[in-house]
Structures are given as structure tokens and as C-alpha cells.
PAVEX-744132 format. One record per atom (N, C-alpha, C, O): residue in one letter; x, y, z. Coordinates in steps of 0.001 Angstrom, whole numbers, plus 500000, padded with zeros to 6 digits. Each point is the difference from the previous one (the first is absolute). Layout:
BEGIN
aXYZ;...
//
This chain:
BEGIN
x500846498805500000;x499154501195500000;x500876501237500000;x501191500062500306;x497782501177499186;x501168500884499884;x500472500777501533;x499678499515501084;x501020501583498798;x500461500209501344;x499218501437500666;x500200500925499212;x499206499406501656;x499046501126500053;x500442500331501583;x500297499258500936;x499609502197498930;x500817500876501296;x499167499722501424;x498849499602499820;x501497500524501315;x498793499741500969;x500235501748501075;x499085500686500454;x502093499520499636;x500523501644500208;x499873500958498835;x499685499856498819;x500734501348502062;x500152501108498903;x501278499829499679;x500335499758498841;x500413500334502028;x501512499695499271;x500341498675498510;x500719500067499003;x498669499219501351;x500072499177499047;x499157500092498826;x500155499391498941;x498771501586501413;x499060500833498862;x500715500509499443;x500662499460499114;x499446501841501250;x501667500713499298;x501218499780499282;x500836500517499259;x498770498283501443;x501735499367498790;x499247499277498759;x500387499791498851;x498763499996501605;x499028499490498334;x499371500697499217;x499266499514499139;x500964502070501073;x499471500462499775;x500835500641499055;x499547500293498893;x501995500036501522;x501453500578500172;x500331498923499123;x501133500329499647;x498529498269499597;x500985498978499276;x498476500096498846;x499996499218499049;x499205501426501067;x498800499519498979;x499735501443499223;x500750500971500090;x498270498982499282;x499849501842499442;x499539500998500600;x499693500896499214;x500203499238501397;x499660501016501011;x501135501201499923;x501131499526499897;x498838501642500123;x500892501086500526;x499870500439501200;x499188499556500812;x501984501782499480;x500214500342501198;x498079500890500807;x499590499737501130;x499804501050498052;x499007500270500028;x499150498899500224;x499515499980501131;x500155499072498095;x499504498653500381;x499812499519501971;x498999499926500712;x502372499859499557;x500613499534501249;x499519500988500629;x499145499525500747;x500921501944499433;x499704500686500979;x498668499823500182;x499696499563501110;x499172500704497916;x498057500097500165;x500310498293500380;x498955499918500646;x501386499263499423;x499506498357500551;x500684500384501928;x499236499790500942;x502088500704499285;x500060500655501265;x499194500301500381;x499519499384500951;x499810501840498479;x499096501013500862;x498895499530500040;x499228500563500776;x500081497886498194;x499106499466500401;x500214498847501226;x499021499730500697;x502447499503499591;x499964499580501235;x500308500813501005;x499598499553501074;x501068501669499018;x499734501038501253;x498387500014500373;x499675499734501157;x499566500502498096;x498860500159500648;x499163498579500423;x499174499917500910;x501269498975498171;x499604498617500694;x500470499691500926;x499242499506500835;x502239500613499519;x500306500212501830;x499396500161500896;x499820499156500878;x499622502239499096;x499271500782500615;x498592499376500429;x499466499971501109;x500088499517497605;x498308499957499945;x500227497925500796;x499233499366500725;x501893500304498773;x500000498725500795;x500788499550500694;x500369498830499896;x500152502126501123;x501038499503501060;x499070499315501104;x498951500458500454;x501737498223499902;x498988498959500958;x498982498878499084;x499382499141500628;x500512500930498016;x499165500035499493;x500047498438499981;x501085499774500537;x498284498862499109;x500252499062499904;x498588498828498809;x498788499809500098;x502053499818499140;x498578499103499210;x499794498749501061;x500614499652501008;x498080499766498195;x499329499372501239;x500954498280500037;x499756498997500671;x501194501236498449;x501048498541500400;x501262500563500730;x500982499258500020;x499109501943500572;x500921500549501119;x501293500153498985;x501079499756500539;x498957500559498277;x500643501237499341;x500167501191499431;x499410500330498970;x501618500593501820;x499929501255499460;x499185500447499113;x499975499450498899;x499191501633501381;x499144500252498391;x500691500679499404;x499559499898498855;x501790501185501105;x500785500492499440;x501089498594498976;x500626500102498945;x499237499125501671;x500810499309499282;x499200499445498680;x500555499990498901;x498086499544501289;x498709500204499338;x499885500712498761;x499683499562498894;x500739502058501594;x499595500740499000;x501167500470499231;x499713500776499089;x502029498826501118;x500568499931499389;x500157498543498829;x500355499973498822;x499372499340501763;x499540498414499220;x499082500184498794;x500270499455498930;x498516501401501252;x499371500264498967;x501001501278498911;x500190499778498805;x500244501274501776;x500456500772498964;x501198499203498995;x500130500048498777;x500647499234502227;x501075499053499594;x499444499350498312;x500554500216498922;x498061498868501371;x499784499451499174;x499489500698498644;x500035499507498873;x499300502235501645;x499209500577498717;x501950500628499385;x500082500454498859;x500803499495501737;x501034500651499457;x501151498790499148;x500909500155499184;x498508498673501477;x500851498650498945;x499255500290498883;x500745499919499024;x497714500495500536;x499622499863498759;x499932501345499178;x499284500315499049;x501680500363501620;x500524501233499473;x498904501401499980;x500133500909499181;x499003499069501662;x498739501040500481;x500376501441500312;x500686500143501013;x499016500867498355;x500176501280500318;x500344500534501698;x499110499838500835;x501818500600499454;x500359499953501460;x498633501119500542;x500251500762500933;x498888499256498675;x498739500789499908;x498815498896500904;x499146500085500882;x501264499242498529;x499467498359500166;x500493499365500977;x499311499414500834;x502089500638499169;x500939499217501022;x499534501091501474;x499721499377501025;x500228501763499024;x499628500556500951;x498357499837500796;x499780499852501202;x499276500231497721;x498718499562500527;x500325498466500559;x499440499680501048;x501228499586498459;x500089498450500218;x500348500049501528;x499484499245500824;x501347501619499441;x500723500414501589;x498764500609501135;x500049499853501221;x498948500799498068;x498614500522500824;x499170499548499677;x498967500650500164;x500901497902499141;x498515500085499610;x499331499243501047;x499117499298499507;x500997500557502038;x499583500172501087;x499278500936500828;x499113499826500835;x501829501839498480;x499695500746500608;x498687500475500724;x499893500356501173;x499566499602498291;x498659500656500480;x499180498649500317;x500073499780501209;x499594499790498495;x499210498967500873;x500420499271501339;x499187499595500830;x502338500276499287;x500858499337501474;x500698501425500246;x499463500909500633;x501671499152498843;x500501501502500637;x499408500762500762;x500262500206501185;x498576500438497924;x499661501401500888;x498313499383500610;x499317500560500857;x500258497865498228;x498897499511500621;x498571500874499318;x498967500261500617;x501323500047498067;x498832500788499462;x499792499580498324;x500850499553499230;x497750500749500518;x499834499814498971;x499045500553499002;x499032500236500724;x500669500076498223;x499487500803499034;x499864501541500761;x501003500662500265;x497837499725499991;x500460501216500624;x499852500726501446;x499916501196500279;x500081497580500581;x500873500128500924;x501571500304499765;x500555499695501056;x500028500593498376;x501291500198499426;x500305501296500702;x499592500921499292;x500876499450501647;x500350501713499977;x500812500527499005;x501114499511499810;x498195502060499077;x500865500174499186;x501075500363500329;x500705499935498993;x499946500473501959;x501409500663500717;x500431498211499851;x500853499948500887;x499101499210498779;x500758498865500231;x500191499897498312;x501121500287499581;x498233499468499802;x499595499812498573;x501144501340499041;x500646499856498962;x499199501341501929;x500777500810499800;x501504499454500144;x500830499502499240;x499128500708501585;x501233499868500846;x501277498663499006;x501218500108499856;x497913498853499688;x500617498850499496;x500191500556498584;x501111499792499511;x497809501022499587;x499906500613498688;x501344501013499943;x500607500231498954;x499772500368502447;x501053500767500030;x501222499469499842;x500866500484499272;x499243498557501366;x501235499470500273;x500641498965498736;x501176499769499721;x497645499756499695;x500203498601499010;x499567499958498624;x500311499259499068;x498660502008501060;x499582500125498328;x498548499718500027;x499733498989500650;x499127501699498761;x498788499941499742;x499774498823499070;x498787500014499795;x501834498813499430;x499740498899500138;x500405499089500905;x499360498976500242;x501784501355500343;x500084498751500922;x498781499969501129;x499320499027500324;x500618502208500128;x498406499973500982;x499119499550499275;x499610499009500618;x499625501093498167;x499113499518499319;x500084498643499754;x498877499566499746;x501955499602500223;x499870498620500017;x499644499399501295;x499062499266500310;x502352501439500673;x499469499334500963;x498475500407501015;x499691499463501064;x499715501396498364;x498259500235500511;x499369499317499266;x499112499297500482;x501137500693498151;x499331498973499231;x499639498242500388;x498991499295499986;x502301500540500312;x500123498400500660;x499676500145501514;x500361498992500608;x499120501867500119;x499946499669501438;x498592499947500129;x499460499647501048;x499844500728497813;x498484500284499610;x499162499352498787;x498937500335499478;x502405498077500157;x499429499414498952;x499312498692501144;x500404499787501143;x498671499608498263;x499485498951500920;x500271498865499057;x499315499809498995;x502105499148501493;x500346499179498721;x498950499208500607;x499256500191500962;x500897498826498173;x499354498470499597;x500074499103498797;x500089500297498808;x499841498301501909;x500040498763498614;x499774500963499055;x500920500413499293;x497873500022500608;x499909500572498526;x500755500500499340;x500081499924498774;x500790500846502189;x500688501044499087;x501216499356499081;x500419500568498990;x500078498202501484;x500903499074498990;x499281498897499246;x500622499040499544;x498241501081500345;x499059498849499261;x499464500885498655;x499034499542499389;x501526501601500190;x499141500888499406;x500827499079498681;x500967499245500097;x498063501239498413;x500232499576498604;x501569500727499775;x500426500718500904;x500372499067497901;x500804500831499189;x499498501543499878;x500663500996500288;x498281498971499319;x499541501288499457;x499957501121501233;x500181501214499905;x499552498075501163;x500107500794500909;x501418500657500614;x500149501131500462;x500772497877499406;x501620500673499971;x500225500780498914;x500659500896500528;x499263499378498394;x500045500584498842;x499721501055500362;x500900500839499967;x497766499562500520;x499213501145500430;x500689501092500669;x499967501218499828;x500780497897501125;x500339500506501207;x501021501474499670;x500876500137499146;x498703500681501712;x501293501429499386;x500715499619500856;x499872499107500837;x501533502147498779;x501084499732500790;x499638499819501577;x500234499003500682;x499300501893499623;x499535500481501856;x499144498257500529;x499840499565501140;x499889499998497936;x499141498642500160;x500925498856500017;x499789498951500609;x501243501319498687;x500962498402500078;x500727500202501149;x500091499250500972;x500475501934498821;x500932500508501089;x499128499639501840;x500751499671500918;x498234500411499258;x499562499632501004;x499598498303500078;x499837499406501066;x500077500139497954;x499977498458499888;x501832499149500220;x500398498978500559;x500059501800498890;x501575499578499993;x500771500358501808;x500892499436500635;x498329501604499626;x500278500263501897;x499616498503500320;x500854499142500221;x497433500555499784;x499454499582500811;x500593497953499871;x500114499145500879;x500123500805497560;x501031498636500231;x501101499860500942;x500200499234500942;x500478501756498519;x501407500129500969;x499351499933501634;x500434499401500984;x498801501148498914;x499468499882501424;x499822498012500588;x500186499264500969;x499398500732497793;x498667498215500492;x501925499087499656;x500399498990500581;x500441501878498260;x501376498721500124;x501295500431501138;x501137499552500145;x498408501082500268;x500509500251501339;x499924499192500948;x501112499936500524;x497998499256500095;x498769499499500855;x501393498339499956;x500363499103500761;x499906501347497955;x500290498053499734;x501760500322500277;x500504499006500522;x500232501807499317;x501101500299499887;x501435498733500848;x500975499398499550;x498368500735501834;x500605499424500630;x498695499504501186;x500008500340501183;x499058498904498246;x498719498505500418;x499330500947501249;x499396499431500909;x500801502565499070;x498966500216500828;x499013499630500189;x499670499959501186;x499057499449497492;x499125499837500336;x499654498661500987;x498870499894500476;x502295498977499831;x499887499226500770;x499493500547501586;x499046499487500585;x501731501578499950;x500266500522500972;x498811500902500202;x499941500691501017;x499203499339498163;x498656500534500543;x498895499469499825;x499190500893499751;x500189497806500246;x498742499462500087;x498715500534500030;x499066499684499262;x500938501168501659;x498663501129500079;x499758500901498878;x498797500212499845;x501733500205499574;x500005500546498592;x499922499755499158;x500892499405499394;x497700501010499982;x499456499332498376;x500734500362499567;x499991501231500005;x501245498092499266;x500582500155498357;x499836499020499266;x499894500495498878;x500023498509501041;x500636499411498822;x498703498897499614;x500161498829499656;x498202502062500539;x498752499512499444;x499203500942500592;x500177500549501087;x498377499697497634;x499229500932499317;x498912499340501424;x499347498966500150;x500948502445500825;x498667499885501110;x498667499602499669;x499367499240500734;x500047501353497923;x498608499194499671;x499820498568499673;x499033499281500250;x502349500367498996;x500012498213498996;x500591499403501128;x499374499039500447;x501748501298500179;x501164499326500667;x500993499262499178;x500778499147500427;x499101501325498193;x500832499530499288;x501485500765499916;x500154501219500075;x500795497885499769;x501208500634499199;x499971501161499015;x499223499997499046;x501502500845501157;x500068500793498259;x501486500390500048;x500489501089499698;x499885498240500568;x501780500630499751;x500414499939498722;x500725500877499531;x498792497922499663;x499986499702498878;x499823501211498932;x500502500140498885;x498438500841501986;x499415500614499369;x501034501450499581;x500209500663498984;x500210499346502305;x501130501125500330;x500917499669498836;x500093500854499119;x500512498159500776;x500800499638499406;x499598500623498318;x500818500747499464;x498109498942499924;x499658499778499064;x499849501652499386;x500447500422498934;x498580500522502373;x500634501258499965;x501053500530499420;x500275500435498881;x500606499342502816;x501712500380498881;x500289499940498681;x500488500933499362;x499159497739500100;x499892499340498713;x499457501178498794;x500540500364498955;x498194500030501675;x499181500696498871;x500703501413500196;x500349500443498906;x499932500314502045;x501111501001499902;x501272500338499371;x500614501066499954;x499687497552499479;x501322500600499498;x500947499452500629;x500996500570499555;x499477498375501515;x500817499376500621;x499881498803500801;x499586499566501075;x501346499937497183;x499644498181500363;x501037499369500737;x499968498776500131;x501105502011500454;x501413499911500188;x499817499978501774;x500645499395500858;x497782501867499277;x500069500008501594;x498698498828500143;x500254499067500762;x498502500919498623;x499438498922500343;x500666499118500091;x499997499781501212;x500946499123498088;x500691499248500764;x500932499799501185;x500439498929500420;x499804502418500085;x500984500230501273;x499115499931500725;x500251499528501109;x498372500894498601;x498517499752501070;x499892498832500331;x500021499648501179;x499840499521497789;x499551498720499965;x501099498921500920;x499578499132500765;x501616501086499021;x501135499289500666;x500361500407501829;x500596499436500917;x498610501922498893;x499642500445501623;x499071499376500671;x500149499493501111;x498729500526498150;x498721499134500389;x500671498366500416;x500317499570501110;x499733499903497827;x500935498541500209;x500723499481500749;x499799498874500455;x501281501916499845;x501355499702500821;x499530500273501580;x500786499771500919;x497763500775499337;x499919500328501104;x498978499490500933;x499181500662500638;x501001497987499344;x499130499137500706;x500384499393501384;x500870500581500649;x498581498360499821;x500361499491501508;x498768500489501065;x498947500634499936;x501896498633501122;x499045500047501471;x501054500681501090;x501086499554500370;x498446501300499904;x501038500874501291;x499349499617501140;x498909499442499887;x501722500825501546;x499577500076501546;x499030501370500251;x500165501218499931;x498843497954500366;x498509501712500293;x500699500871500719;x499783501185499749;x501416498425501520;x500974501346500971;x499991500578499118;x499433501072500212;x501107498766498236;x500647501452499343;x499568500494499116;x500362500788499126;x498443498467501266;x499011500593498577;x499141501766500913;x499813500323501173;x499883500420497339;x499417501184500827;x498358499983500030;x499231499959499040;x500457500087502444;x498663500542500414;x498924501097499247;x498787500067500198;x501856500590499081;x499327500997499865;x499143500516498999;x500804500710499396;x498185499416500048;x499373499785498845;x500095501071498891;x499572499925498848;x501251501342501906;x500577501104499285;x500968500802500478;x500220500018501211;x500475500735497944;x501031500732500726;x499883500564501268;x498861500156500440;x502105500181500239;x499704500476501681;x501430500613500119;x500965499651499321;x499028501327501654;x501080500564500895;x500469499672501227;x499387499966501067;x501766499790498695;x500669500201501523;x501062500973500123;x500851500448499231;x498733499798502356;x500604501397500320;x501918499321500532;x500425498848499919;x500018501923500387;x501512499769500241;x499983499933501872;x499215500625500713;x501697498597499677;x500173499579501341;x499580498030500411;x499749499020499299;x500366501210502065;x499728498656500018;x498656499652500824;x499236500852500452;x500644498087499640;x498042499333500085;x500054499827501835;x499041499573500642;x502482500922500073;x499926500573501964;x499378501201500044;x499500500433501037;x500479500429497420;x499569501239500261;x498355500046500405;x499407499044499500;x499986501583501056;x498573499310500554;x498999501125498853;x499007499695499340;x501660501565500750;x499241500590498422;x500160499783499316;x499325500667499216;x501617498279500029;x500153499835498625;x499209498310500078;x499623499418498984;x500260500063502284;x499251498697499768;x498735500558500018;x499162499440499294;x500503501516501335;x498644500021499725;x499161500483498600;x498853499777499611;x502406501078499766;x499792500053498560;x499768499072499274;x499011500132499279;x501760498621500618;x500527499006499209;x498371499216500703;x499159499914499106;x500332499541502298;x498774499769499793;x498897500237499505;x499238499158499525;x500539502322500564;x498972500760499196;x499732499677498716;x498936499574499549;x502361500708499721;x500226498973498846;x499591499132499494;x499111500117499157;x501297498967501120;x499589498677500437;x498322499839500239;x499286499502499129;x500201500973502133;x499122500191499497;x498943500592498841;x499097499314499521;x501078501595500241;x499488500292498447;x500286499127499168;x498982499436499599;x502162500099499844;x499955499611499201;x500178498443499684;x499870499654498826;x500455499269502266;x499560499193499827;x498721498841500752;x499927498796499755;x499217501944501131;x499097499439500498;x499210499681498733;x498934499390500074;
//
């Protein structure tokens, strides 16, 4: 399989050995400066970094050579729905601003676009004609949201989270990875559907439930240790909400 960054540092150097320029490298920075920010503590629900997460996805839209426009939304396209915890327009514009300032009035536009798309089976079951259709602003948010779903398989996260529908259509309970795959396919890259497909594959087995993660969606933890009696009572609260 091919080789995909899980840091920024190692973003950077793939970024620094691939086409990208010096301009390039800086707007994908200033889109993980602010993913820092928006996810320090932050954790997916198989108890890895979500920063590491959201460099994993840009990693992969930048192996298939994606406008660092792209590679940057790929770095937020969390933002607003986990980050700041908002969505369509609940959005504060001073935030919406604030990201349009720093990164470019498309890179904010994708990533509001995708924090406010409601995927589903469907959306990789669609005809040819319907990829055809698609404008730029339309693939470009389909090409995030893979990188997103071939992320998942990178290194057998999805083992490590059980509680989390991925890998079958909540109404059928069927599989559609196939489908994902076939996607890629109709996009224009038959080179990464198969790096999908060999992710999917290679990443099977039975692990110990200790290390599997509880949690049915991303969650925070705060910094210190679990003697601290306010930070346990945080970490219960937690807990309660979110997995009773």
C-alpha cells in the first residue's frame, strides 16, 4: 500500500518531495494551526488523535495530487460540526470569517459545505451520469469525504471502534465499501481505488475488547491525571452523556 502522512511534519515533507510550492506549504500550515486549536484533547471514538485523523485525510487528497485548496479543507473538514460543535447556521459568522481570513474564501466554503452535507449509501450508489454532472465544488467535496471514509482503514482503526456505524448502510445493514471503491473509480482514480481496496483487505482480525474504544463518537479529554477530582468529574459527566 502506498505510504500516507499521519503528522504534519511528515505532511510537509510530502508535500516538500510532491508538487506543491512554498505558498502551497504555508495555507496547509495555517490550516493545521487552526486544527490544533479547534482539536487539542480531541480524540476519535477508537482512542486516536483526531489531528492525526485529519492529517491522514489531507495526506491522502495530496498523494492524488489535489489543489492544496483542497488539501487544506481536507485538514478542517471537521471544523464546524466537532471543532466549534455547529452547524448550518448555527455557525457564528465571526468564525466563518475568521477561517475565510486566514485560508481563503474557498477553503471555508468547502469545508461548510461538507460539515452541512448529510452523506449516505446513496451518495456512492449514484449512476455515471451523475459523476459527470458533478461541478468542480461537487467532486472536490466527494474526493474530501473518501479520503475521509480511506482514512478509517489506514492502519485497522475501524477495528478499534465497534460502536460506530462504518462499514454498513444503517437502513439495509449492508456493506457498501465496494461502493466507495467504485466511486473513486468513476472519479478518475483507479490507482487510489485500489490502495482503498487493499486497505479494506489487509485489515481484518479479532482484537482484546480492553483496547477497543467505547465511544460511539469523537470526545475530549482534558490534560492532567484521573487523582485530579475536577477533571474526574469532567471525564464522568462525559461519560455520562455520551455513553449511557
Amino acid at each position: 500500500m502506498g505510504y500516507y502522512s499521519q503528522t504534519h511534519l511528515q505532511l510537509y515533507r510530502q508535500l516538500q518531495d510532491g508538487v506543491y510550492g512554498e505558498e502551497d506549504l504555508v495555507l496547509v500550515d495555517r490550516a493545521y494551526q487552526i486544527a490544533l486549536r479547534l482539536f487539542a484533547g480531541h480524540y476519535r471514538p477508537n482512542n486516536k488523535p483526531f489531528l492525526m485523523h485529519l492529517v491522514g485525510v489531507a495526506s491522502i487528497l495530496a498523494s492524488v495530487r489535489q489543489p492544496a485548496v483542497v488539501v487544506a479543507a481536507g485538514l478542517l473538514h471537521s471544523a464546524y460540526p466537532l471543532g466549534l460543535g455547529k452547524k448550518g447556521n448555527e455557525v457564528y459568522r465571526k468564525y466563518r470569517k475568521q477561517i475565510a481570513a486566514s485560508l481563503g474564501q474557498g477553503v471555508e466554503q468547502l469545508v461548510y459545505e461538507y460539515g452541512n452535507r448529510r452523506w449516505s449509501v446513496r451518495d456512492f450508489r449514484d449512476g455515471e451520469d451523475d459523476v459527470q454532472s458533478l461541478t468542480l465544488d461537487g467532486r472536490q467535496l466527494y474526493l474530501i469525504k473518501l479520503a475521509d471514509i480511506h482514512e478509517e482503514f489506514l492502519d485497522a482503526g475501524h477495528l478499534y471502534q465497534p460502536r460506530k456505524k462504518l462499514l454498513w448502510d444503517e437502513d439495509t445493514n449492508e456493506s457498501w465499501l465496494q461502493d466507495v471503491a467504485k466511486r473513486i473509480e468513476g472519479l478518475g482514480y483507479e490507482s487510489w481505488a485500489q490502495e482503498f481496496r487493499l486497505a479494506v483487505d489487509s485489515n481484518k482480525g479479532n482484537l482484546p475488547d480492553a483496547i477497543r474504544g467505547k465511544a460511539k463518537s469523537s470526545y475530549i479529554v482534558a490534560p492532567g491525571l484521573l487523582s485530579d477530582n475536577h477533571l474526574k468529574n469532567r471525564l464522568i459527566r462525559w461519560l455520562v452523556r455520551h455513553l449511557a
